[in-house]
MDTraj code that builds the backbone (N, CA, C; nanometers):
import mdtraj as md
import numpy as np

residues = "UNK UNK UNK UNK UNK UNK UNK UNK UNK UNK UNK UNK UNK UNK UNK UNK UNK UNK UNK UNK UNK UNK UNK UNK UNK UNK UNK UNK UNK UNK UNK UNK UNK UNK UNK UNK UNK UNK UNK UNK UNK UNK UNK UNK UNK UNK UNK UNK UNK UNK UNK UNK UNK UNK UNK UNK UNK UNK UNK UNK UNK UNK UNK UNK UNK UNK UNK UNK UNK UNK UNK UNK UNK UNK UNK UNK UNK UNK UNK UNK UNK UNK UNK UNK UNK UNK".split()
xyz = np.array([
    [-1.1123, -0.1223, -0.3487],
    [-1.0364, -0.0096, -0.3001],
    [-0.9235, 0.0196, -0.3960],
    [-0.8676, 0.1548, -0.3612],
    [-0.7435, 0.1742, -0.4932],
    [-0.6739, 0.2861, -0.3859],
    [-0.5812, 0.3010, -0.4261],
    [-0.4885, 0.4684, -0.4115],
    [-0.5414, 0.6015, -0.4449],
    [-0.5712, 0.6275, -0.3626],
    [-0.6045, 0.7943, -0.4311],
    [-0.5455, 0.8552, -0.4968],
    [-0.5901, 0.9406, -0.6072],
    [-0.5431, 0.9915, -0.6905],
    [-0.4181, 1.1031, -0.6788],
    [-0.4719, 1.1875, -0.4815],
    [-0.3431, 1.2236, -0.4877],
    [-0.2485, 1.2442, -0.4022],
    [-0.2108, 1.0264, -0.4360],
    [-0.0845, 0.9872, -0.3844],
    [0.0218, 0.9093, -0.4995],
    [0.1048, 0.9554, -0.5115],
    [0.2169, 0.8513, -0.5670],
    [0.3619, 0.8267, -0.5272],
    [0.3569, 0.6819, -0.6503],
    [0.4283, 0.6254, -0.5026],
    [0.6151, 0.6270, -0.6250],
    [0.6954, 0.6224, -0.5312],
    [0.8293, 0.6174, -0.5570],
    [0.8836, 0.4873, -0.5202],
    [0.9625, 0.4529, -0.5727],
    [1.0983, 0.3716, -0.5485],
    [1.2438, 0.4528, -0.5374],
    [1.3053, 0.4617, -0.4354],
    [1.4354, 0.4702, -0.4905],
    [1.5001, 0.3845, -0.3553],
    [1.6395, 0.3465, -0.4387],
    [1.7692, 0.2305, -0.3850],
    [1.6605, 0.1332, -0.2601],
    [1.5687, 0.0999, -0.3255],
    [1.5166, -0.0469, -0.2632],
    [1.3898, 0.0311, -0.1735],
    [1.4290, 0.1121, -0.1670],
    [1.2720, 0.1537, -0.0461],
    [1.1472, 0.2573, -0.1427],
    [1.0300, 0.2120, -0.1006],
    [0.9340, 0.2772, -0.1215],
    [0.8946, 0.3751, -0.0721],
    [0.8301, 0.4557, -0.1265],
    [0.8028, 0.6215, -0.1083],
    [0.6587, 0.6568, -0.1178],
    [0.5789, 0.6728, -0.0487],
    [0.4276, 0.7118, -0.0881],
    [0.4493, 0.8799, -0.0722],
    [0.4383, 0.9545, -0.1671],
    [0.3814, 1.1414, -0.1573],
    [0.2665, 1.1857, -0.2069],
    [0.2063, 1.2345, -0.0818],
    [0.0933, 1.3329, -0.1129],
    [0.1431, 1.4304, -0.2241],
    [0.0575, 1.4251, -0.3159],
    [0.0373, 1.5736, -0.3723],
    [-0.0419, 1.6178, -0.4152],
    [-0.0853, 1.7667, -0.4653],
    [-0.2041, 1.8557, -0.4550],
    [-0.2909, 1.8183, -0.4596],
    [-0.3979, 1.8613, -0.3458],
    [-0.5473, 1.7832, -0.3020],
    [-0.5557, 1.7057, -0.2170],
    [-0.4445, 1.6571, -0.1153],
    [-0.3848, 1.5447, -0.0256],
    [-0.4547, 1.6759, 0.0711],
    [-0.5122, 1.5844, 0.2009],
    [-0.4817, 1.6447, 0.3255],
    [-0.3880, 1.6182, 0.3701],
    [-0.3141, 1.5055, 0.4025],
    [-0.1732, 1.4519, 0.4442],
    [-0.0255, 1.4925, 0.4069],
    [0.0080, 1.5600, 0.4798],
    [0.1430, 1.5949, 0.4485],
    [0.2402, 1.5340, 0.4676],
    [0.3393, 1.4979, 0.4381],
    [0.4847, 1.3806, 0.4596],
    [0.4931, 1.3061, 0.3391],
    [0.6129, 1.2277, 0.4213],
    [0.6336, 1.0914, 0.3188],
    [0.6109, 0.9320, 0.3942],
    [0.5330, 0.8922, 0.3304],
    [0.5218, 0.7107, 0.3751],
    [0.6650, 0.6446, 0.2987],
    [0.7561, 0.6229, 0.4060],
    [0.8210, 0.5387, 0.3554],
    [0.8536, 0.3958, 0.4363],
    [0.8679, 0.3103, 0.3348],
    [0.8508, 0.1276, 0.3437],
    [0.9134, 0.0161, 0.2737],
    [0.9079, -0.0618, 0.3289],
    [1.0257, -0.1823, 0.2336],
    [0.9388, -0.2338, 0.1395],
    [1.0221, -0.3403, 0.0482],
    [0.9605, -0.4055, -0.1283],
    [0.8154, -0.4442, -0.0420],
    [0.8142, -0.4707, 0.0233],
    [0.6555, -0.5347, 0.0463],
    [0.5743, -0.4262, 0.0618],
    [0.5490, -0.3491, 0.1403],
    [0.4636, -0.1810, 0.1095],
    [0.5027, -0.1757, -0.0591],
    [0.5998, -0.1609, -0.1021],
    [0.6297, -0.1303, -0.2464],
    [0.5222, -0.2126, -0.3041],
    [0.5077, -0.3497, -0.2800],
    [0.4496, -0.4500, -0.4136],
    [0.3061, -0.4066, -0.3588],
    [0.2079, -0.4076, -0.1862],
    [0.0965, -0.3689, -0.1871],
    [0.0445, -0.2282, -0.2700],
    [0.1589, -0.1025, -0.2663],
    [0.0919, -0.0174, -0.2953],
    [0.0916, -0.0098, -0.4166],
    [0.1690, -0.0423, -0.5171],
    [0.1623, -0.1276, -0.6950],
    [0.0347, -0.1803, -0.6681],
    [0.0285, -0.2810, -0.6286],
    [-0.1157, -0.3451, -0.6479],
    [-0.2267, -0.2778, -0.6225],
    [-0.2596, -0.1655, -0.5063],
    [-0.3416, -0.0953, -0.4973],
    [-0.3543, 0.0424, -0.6245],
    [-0.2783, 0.0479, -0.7046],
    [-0.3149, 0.1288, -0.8231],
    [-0.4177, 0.1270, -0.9096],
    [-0.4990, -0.0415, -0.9083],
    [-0.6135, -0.0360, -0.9387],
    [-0.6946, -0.1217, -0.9098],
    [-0.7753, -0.1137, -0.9095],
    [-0.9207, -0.1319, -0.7850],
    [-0.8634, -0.3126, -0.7671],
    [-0.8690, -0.3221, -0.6403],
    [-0.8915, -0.4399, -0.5799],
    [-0.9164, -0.4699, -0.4622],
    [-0.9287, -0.5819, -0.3921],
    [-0.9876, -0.5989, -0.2877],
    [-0.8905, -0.6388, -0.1833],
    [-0.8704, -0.6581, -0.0281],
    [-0.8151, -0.6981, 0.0524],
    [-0.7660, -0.8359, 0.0491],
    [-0.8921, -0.9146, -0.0127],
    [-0.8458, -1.0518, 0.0083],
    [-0.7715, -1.0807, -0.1489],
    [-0.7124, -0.9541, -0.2137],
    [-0.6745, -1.0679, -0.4013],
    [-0.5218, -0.9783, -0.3164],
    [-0.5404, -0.8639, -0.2168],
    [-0.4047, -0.8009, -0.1938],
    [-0.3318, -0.9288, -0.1324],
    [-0.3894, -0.9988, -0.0311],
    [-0.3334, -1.1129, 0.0546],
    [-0.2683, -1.2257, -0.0574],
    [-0.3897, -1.2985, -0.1377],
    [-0.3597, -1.3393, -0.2321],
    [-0.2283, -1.3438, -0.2974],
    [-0.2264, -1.2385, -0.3591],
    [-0.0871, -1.1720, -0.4490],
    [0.0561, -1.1468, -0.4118],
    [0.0552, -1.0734, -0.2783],
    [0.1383, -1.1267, -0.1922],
    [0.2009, -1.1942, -0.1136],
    [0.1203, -1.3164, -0.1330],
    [0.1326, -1.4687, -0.0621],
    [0.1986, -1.5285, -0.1812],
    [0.1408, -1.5517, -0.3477],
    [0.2228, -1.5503, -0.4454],
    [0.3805, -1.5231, -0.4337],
    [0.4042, -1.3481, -0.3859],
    [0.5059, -1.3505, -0.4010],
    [0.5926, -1.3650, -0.2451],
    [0.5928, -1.3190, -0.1483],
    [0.6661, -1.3567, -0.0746],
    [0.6415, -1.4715, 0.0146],
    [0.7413, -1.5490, 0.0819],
    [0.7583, -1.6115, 0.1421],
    [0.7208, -1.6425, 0.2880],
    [0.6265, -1.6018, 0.3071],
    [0.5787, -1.6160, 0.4652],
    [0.4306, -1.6823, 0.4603],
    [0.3453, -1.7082, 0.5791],
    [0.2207, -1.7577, 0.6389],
    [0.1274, -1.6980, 0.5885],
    [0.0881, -1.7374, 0.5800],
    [-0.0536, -1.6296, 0.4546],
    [-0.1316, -1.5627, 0.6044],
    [-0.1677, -1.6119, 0.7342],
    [-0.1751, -1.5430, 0.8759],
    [-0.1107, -1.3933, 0.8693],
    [0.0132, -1.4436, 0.8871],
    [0.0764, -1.3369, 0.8604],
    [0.1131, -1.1751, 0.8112],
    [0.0912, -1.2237, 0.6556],
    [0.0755, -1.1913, 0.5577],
    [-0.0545, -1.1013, 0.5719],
    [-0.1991, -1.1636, 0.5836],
    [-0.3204, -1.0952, 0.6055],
    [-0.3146, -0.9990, 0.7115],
    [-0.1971, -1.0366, 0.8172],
    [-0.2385, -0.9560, 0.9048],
    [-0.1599, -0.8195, 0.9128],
    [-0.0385, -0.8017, 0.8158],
    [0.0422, -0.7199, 0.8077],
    [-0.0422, -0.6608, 0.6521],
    [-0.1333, -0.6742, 0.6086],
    [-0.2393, -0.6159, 0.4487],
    [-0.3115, -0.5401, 0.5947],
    [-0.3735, -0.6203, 0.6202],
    [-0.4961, -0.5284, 0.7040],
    [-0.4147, -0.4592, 0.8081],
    [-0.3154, -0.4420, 0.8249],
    [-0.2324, -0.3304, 0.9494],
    [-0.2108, -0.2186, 0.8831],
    [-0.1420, -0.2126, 0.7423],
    [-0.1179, -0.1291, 0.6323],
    [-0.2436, -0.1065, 0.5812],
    [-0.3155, -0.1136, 0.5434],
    [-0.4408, -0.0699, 0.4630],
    [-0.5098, 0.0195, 0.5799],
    [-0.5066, -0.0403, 0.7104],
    [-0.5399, 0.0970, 0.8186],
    [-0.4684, 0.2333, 0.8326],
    [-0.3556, 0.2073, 0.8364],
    [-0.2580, 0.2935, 0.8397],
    [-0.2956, 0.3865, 0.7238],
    [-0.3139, 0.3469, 0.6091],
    [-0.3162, 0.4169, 0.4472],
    [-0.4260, 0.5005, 0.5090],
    [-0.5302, 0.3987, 0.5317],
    [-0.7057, 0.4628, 0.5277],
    [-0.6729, 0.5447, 0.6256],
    [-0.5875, 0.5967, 0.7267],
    [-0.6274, 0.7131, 0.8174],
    [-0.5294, 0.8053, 0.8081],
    [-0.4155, 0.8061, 0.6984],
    [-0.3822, 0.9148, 0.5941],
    [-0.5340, 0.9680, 0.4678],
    [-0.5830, 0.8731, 0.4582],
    [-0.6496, 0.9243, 0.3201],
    [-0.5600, 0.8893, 0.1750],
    [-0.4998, 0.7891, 0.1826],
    [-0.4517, 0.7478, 0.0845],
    [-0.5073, 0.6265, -0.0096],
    [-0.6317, 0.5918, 0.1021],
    [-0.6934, 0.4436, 0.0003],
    [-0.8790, 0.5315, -0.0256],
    [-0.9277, 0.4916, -0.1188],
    [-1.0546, 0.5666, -0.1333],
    [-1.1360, 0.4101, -0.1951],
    [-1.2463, 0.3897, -0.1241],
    [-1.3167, 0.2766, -0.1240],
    [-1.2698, 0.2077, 0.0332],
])
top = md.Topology()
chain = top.add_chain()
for i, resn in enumerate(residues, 1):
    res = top.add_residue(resn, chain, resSeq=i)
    for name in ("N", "CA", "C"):
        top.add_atom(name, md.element.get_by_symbol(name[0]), res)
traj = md.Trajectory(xyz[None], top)
């Protein structure tokens, strides 16, 4: 799976920003803390659910339970914007 092509994503003063633009059905802004920030970085190119868990278990500090279960809560959320394709 990856990001669709047309979403990108922002940072500003610590929070993350996902925007549709042209070709998006979804209108708004996804906004989220460094952890949405580091999944949706990582979803820029093709990978899978379980290297997202992975990678973010690397970096932050919590239960890898956890962790998987807050990837697969967000990756739903994305997929029913139309922001993940695969």
């Amino acid at each position: 799976m990856k990001l669709n092509k047309h979403f990108i994503v922002h940072e500003i003063g610590g929070e993350s920003l996902l925007v549709p633009v042209g070709g998006a059905e979804f209108s708004g802004i996804v906004r989220g803390n460094k952890t949405l920030g580091a999944l949706l970085e990582l979803l820029k190119t093709e990978t899978s659910e379980a290297e997202l868990v992975a990678a973010l278990c690397a970096r932050f500090d919590a239960p890898e339970e956890q962790i998987a279960s807050d990837v697969a809560k967000a990756l739903e959320s994305l997929r029913g914007i139309g922001a993940i394709d695969g």
